[in-house]
C-alpha positions in Angstrom: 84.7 -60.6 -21.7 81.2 -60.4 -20.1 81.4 -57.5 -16.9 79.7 -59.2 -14.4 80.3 -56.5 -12.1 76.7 -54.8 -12.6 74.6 -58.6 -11.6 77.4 -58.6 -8.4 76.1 -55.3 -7.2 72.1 -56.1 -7.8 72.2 -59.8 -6.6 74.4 -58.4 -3.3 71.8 -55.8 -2.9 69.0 -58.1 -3.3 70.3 -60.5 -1.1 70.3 -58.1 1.7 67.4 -56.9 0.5 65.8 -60.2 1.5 67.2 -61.3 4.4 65.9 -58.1 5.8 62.7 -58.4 5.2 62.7 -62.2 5.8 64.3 -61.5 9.5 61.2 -58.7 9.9 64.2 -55.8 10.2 62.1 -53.0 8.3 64.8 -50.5 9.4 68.0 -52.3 7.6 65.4 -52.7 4.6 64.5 -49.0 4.4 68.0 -48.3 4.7 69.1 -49.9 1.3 67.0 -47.0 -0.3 68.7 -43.4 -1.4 66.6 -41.0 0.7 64.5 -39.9 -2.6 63.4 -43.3 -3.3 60.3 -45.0 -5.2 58.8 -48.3 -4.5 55.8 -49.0 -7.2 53.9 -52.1 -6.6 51.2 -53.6 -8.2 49.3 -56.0 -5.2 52.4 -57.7 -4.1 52.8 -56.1 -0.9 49.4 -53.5 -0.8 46.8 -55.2 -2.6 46.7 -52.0 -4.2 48.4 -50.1 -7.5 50.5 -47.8 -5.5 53.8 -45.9 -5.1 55.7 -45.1 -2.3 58.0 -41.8 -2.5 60.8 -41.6 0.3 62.6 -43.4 3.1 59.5 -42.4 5.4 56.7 -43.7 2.8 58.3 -47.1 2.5 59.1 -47.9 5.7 55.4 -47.4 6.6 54.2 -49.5 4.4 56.5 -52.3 5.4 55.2 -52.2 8.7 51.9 -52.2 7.3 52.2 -55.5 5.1 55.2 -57.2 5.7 53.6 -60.0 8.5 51.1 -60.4 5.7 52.9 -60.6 2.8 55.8 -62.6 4.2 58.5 -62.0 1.0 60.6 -65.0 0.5 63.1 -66.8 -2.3 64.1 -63.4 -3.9 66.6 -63.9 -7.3 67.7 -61.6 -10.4 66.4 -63.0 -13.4 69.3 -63.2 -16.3 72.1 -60.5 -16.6 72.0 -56.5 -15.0 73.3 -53.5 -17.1 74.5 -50.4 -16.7 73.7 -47.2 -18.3 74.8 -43.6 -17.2 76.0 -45.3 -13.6 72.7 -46.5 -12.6 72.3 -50.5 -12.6 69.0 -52.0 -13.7 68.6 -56.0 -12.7 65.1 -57.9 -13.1 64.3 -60.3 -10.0 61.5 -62.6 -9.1 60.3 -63.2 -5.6 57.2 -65.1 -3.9 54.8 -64.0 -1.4 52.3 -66.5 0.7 50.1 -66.3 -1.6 51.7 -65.1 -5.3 54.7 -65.2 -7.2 55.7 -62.0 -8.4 58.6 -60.0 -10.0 60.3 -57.1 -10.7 62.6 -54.3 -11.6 65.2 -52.7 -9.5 67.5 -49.9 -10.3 70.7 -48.5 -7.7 72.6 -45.9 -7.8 76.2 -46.2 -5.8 75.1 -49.5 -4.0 71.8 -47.9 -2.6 68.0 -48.7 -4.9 66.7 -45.6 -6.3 63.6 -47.1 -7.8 61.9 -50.5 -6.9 59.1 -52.5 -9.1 57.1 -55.3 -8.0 54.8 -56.7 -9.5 52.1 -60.1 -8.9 52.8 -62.3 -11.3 50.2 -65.0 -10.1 48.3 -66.5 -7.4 49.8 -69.9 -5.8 47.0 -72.5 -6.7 45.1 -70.6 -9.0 47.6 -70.4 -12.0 46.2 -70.1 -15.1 45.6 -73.1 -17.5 48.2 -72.4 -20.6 51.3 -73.7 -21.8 52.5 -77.1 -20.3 49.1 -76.9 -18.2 46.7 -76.0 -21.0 43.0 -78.4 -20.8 43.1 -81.6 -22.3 40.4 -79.9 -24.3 38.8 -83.7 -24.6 38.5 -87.2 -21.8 39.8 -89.7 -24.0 37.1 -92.3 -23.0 33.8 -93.6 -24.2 31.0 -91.6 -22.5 27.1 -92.2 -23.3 26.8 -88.8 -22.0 29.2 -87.2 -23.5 29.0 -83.2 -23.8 31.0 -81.7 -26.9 32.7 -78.7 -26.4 29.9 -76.6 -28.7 27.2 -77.9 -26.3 29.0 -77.0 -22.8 29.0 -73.4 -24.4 26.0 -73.3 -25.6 24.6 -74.4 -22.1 26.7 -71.5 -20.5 25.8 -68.9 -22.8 22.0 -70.0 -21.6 22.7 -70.5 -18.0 25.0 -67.2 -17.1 22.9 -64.2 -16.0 19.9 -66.1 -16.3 19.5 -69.2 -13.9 23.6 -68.7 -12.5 24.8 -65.3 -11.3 28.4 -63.8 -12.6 30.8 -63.5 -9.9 32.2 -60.4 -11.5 29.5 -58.0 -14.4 32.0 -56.1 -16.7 29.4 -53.2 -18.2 31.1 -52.0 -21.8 32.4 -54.3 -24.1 35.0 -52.7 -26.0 38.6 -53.1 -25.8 38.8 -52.6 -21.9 36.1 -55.0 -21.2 37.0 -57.7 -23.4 40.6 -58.0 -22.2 39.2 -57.9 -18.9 37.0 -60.8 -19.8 39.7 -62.8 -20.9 41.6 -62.3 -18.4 39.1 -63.5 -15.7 38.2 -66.7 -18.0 41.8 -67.9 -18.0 41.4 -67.3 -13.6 38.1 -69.5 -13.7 36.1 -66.4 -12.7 32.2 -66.3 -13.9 31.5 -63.2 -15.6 29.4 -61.8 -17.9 29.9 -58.6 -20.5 27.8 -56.5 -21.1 27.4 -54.1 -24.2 25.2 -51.4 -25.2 26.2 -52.3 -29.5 24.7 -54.7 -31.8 28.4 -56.6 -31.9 31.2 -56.5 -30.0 33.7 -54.2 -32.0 31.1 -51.8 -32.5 32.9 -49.3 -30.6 35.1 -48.8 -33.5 33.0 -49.6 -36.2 30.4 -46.9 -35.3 33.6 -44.2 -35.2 34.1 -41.5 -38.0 35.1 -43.7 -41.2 38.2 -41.9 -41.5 39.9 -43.3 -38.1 42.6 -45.4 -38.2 44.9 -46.2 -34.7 47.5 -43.6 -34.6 49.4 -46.1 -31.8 51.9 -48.8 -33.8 50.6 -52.7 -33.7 53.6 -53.3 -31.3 52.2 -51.0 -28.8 48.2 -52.5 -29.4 48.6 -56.3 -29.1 45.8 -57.7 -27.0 46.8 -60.7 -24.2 47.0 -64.3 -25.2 46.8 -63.7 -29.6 48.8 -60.7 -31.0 48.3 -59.7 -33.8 49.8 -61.7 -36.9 53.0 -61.0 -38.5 51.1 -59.2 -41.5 48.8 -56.7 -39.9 49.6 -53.4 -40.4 51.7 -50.8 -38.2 48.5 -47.9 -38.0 44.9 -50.4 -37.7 41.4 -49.4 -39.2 39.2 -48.8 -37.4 37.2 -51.3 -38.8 39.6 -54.3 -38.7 40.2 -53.1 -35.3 36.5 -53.6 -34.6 36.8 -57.4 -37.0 39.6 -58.4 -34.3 37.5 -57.1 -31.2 34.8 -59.8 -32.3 37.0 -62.4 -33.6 38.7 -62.3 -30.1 35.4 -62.0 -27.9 34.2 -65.3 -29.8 37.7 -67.4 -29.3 38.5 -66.2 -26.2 35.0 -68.2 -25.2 33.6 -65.2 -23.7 30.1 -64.1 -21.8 29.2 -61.3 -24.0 25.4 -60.0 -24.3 25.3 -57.7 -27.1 22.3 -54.7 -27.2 22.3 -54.6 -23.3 22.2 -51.3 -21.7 22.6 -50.8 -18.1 19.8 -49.4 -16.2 20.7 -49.2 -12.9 22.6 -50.9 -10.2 22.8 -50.5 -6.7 25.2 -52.5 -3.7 24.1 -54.0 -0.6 26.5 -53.4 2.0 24.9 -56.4 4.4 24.6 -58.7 1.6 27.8 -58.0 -0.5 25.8 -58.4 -3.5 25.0 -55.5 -6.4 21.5 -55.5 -7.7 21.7 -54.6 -11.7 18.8 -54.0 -13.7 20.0 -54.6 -17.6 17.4 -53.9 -20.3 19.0 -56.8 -23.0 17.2 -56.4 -26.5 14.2 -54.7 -24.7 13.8 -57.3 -21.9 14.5 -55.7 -18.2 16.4 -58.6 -16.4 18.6 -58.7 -12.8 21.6 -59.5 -12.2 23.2 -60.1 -8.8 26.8 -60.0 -9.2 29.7 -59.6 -6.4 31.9 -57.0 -8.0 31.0 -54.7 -11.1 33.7 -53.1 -13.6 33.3 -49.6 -15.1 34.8 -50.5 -18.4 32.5 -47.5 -20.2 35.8 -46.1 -22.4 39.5 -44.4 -20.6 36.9 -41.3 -19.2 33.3 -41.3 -19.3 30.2 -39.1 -21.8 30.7 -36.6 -24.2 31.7 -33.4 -22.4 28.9 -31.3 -24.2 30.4 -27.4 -24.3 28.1 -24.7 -23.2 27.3 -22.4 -26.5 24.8 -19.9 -26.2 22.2 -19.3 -28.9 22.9 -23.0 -29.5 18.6 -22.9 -29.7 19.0 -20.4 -32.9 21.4 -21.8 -34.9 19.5 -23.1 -37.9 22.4 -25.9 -38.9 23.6 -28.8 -37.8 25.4 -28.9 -34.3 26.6 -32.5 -33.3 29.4 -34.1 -30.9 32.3 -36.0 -32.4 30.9 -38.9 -30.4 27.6 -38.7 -32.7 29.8 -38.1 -36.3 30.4 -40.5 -38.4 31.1 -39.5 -41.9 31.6 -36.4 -43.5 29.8 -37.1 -46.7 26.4 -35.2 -45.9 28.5 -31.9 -45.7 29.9 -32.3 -48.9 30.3 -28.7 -50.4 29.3 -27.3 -47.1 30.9 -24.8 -44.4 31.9 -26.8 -41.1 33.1 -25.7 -37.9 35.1 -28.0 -35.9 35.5 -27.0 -32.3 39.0 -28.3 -30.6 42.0 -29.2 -31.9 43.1 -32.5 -30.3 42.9 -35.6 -32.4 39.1 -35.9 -32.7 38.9 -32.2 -33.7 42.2 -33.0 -36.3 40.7 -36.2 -37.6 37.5 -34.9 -38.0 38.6 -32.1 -40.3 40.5 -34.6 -42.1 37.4 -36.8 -42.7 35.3 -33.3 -43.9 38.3 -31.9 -46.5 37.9 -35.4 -47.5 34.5 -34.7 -48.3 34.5 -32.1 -49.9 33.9 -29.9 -46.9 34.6 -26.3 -46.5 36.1 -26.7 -42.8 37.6 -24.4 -39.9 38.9 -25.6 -36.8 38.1 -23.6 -34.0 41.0 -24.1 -31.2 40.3 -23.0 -27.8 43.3 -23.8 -26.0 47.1 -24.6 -27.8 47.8 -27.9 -28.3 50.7 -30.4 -28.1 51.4 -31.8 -32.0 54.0 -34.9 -32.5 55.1 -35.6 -36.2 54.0 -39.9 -36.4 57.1 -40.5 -37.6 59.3 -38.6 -35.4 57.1 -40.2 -32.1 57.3 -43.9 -33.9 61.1 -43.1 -34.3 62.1 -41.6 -30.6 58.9 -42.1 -28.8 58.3 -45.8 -29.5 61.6 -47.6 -29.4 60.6 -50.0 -27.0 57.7 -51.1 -28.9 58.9 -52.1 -32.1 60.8 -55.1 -34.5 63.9 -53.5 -33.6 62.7 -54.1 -29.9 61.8 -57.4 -30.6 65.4 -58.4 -32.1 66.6 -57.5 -29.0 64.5 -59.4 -26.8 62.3 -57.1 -25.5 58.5 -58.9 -26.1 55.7 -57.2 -25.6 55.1 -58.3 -21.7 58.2 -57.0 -21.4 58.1 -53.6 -22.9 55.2 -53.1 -20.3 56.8 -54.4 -17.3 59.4 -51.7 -18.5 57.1 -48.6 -19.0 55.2 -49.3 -15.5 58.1 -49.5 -13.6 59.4 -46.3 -14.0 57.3 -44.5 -11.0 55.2 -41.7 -12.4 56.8 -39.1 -10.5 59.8 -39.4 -12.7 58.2 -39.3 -16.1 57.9 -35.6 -16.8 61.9 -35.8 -16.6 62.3 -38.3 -19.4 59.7 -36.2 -21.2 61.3 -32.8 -21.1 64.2 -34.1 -22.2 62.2 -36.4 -25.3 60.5 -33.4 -26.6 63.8 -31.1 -26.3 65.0 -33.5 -28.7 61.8 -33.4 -30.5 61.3 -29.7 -30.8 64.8 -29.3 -32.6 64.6 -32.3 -34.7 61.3 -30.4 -36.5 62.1 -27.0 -35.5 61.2 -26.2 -39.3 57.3 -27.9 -39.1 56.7 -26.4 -36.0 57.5 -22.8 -37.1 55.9 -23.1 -40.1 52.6 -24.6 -38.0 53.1 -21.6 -35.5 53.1 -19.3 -38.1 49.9 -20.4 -40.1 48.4 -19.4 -36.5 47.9 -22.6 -35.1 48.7 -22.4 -31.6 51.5 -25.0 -29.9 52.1 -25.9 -26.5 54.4 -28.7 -25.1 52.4 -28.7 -21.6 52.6 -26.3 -19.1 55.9 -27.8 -17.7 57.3 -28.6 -21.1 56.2 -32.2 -20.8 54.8 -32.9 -24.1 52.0 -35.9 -25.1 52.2 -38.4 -22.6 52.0 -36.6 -19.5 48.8 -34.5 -21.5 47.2 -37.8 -22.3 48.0 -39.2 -18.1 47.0 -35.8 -16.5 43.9 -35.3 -18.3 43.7 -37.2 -21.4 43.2 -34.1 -23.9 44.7 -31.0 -25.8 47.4 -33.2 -28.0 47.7 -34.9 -31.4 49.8 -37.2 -33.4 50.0 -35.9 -36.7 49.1 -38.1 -39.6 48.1 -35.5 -42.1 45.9 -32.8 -41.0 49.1 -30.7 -40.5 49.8 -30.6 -43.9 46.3 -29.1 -44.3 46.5 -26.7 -42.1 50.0 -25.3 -43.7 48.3 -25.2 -47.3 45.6 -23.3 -46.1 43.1 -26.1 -46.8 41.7 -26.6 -43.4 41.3 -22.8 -41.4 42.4 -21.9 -38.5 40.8 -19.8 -35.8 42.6 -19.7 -32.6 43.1 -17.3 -29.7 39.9 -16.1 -30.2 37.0 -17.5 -27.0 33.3 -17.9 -28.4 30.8 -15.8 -27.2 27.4 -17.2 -29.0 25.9 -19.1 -31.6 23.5 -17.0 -34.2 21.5 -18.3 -36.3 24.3 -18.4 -39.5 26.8 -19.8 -37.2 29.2 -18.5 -34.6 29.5 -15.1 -32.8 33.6 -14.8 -31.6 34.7 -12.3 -28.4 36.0 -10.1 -30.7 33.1 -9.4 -33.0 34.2 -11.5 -36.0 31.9 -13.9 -37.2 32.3 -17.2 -39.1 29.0 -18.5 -41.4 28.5 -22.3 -41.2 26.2 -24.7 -42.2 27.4 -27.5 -39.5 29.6 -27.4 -36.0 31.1 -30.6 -34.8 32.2 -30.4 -31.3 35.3 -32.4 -30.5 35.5 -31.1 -27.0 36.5 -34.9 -25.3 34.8 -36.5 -23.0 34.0 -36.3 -18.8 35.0 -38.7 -16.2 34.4 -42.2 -15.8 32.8 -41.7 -12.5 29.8 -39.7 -14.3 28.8 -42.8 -15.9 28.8 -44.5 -12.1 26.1 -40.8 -11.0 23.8 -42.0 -14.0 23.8 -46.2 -12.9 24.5 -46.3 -9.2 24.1 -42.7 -7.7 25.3 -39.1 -7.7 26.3 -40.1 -3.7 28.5 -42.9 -4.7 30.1 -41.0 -8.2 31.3 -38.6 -5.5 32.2 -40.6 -2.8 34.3 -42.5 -5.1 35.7 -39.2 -7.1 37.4 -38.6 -10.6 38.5 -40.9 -12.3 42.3 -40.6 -14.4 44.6 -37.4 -13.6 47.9 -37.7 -11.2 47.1 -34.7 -9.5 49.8 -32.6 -11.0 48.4 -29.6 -10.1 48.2 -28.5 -14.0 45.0 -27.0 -15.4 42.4 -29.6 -15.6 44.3 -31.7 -13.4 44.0 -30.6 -10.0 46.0 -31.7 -6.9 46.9 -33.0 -4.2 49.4 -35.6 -6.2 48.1 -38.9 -6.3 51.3 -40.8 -7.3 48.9 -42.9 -9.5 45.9 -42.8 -11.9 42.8 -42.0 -9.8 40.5 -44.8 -9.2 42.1 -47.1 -12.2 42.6 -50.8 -11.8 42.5 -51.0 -7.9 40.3 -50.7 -5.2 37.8 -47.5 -4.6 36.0 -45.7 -2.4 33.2 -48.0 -2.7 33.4 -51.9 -2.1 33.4 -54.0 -5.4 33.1 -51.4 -7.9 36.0 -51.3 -10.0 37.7 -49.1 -13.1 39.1 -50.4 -16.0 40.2 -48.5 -19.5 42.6 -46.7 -21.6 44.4 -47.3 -24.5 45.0 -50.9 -26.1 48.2 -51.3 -24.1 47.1 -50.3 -20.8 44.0 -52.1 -21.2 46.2 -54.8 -21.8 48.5 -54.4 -19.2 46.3 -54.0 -16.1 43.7 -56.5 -16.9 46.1 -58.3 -15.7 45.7 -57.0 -12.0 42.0 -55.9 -12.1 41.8 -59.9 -12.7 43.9 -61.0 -10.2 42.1 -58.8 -7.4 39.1 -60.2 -8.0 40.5 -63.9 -8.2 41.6 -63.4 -5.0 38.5 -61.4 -3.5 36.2 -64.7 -5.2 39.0 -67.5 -3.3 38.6 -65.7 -0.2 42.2 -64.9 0.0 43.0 -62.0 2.5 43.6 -58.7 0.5 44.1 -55.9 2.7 44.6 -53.1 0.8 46.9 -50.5 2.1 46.9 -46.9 0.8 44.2 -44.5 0.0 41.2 -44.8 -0.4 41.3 -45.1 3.7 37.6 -46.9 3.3 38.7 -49.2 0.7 40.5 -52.2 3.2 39.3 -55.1 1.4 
């Protein structure tokens, strides 16, 4: 018999959830919280990607937005469970303006962690299932335009004789999600990309790469992949589907267009944009611009002195592409995260003589282990149980990150024993491990500051059979002219270095377009503020800067990996739906300036 006792407690909870916020009695809300509580909400109540930690921190924001957002017709959605005495129920809800849902989770009768998030605007729904276009007027018309003709005409028209509401500058993964999403909201907009064809992000990778995420996780919005594509992606088919996509999806997309400069006007509420498209300098005036450059921002370029002397071949991994031209030559790869791994990979494949040089110890996860206990959620077995993609992410985001490191200490105690074995024997060749500097592992690596891990498809194996070297523990002190100088007087002779050293923020890209002032006034981009190295503090709660509003009117953040590209297009989209309808957005929650 079904134990209904679980949907009792979340639908009597929600209830009075409701009818306290609907009678304006912010005090009897915040009291249905345990005093450690999170509330993470994506633009229901803040207009803003934000979390609220404590009692004190959601009560203030209640007072802040609840006239506004005015909460109404609150139900759970299906059947709560139970696990380990905490009770987990899915809800919907409206606002004035959006319908929204969410994820709430008690613990003895009182909510420990609460999830909203917008679903859609009222009136500006998008146009699919039962309300998908006609597509065709059924009716005789002497001027008749097919549908080949009305996009030809907006390809011509769009950035040339009508503005874009919204200029997304980089086309890859970020960008074109993002684009689809603000064509299914009716929003003009207009891609731009520095490549000769959209995919070209991939394609112009080192050969080797392949996506070391499973197809579950990587799906893009509106057409997953098929039922045949593979579990690890090429990097060329990745690049095939990019373009495919663009092209269906009916998008603005202006291929060999570099951005030159742009610059806002505060009176006007307009961005100037100077784009140099196939060596013609054009402006653009659009309303909002998105930063969708890549998850950080250029090559972080090393200082190595004597770099002038060296007589071989020094390159980032950014500008490497294939290791045939060192075929039966000595190659130095500095770092050892998964550039600096695949890299070496791509050389041995070559026929490279090649030694990683690791600065820093770095976090290793066995593929299979990670697709095994790291990835259960997206996955076929996932699937049979019900759990679709949308719903996998709903899932991840609404555990606040605040808790995360917790689930992760305790992931990687079980991953640490489960390969005990590989990682002594790795440990032992010399290579240097770390799980983080609180024992956290990958993930809270790749969200702190998006570097120093790897998930190991082969270049382990390498390492252990001494085919790939190792030097670690050991800082540089120059380059000579044979190769590289170490701090304690050894020396290594190489014909070629490849520096895999990552990449800088995403704001470094806004100090070479808009300004140096407005990089800083808007600040880094990614990192939680965890107060680990390379990740300074004070805690953010959040990603800095990503998917919500910043320190500077209508300029906007959007990256990361497939499946958070995929998942907050969805609210970089809806902001600027709203901000274009001129539906009132105040934003509540740091940055102070940003209360648009």
């Amino acid at each position: 018999m079904l134990d209904i006792a679980p949907s009792q407690q979340a639908a009597t909870w929600l209830g009075a959830f409701g009818r306290a916020l609907e009678a304006g009695d912010i005090e009897a809300a915040t009291n249905l919280f345990v005093a450690d509580c999170y509330w993470r909400d994506l633009l229901t109540f803040t207009w803003n990607i934000k979390t609220m930690e404590g009692q004190a921190a959601v009560r203030e924001m209640l007072k802040a937005t609840l006239p506004a957002a005015k909460p109404s017709h609150w139900r759970l959605s299906g059947e709560a469970s139970v696990d380990d005495g905490i009770i987990e129920a899915w809800f919907s809800f409206e606002t004035v303006v959006a319908r929204a849902e969410g994820i709430l989770r008690l613990k003895d009768g009182r909510c420990r962690t609460l999830f909203t998030a917008m679903g859609e605007l009222k009136g500006f729904e998008e146009q699919k299932g039962p309300d998908r276009p006609l597509g065709i007027r059924h009716k005789a018309d002497p001027e008749r335009e097919t549908w080949a003709e009305s996009r030809a005409r907006e390809a011509r028209e769009l950035g040339l004789h009508e503005q874009p509401y919204c200029l997304v500058i980089g086309g890859g993964q970020g960008g074109i999600m993002l684009g689809a999403r603000l064509r299914q909201l009716g929003v003009p907009s207009l891609i731009i990309e520095k490549n000769a064809r959209a995919g070209d992000s991939w394609r112009n990778r080192y050969r080797s790469l392949v996506l070391h995420d499973p197809v579950w996780y990587d799906h893009l919005p509106y057409i997953p992949f098929p039922e045949n594509w593979p579990v690890f992606t090429p990097k060329d088919k990745m690049g095939d589907w990019l373009e495919m996509y663009a092209r269906v999806m009916e998008l603005n997309y202006w291929v060999a267009t570099k951005c030159i400069s742009a610059a806002y006007d505060e009176a006007e509420k307009v961005w100037t944009v100077v784009v140099d498209r196939v060596g013609q300098r054009l402006t653009l005036k659009p309303k909002h611009i998105v930063f969708a450059t890549g998850a950080y921002g250029p090559p972080r370029q090393i200082a190595l002195p004597g770099a002038d002397a060296f007589k071989g071949e020094l390159l980032h991994s950014s500008q490497y592409s294939t290791g045939e031209k060192f075929r039966g030559k000595r190659v130095a790869v500095i770092g050892a995260a998964s550039s600096g791994h695949d890299v070496s990979v791509d050389l041995w494949e070559a026929g490279a003589k090649v030694t990683m040089v690791q600065r820093s110890p770095t976090t290793v996860v066995k593929s299979d282990t990670l697709m095994e206990v790291g990835f259960e959620i997206f996955s076929e077995k996932a699937l049979a149980r019900g759990i679709t993609t949308d719903k996998a992410d709903m899932i991840v985001a609404s555990t606040p990150f605040a808790l995360v490191p917790k689930g992760q200490r305790a992931l990687y105690d079980v991953i640490r024993e489960r390969d005990a074995d590989f990682y002594k024997r790795l440990s032992d060749s010399g290579f240097a491990i770390d799980f983080g500097e609180d024992e956290t592992g990958l993930l809270m690596k790749a969200y702190r500051t998006g570097s120093g891990y790897y998930i190991d498809v082969g270049a382990c194996e390498l390492i252990l059979n001494g085919e790939i070297a190792v030097k670690s523990g050991v800082g540089i002190k120059s380059l000579t002219p044979s190769g590289i100088l170490f701090e304690d007087g050894s020396e290594l002779a190489v014909d070629a270095i490849v520096s895999c050293t990552g990449y800088q923020s995403m704001n470094e890209t806004v100090a070479a377009i808009v300004s140096r002032e407005v990089a800083d006034k808007v600040g880094p981009c990614w990192g939680l503020g965890s107060g680990v190295k390379g990740d300074p503090g004070p805690w953010q709660g959040e990603l800095r800067n990503m998917w919500k509003p910043t320190a500077q009117e209508a300029l906007w953040f959007h990256g990361g990996n497939l499946a958070l590209s995929r998942f907050y297009s969805k609210f970089v989209a809806l902001q600027l739906k709203a901000r274009m309808e001129g539906i009132a957005t105040s934003v509540y929650g740091e940055p102070s300036n940003a209360q648009r």
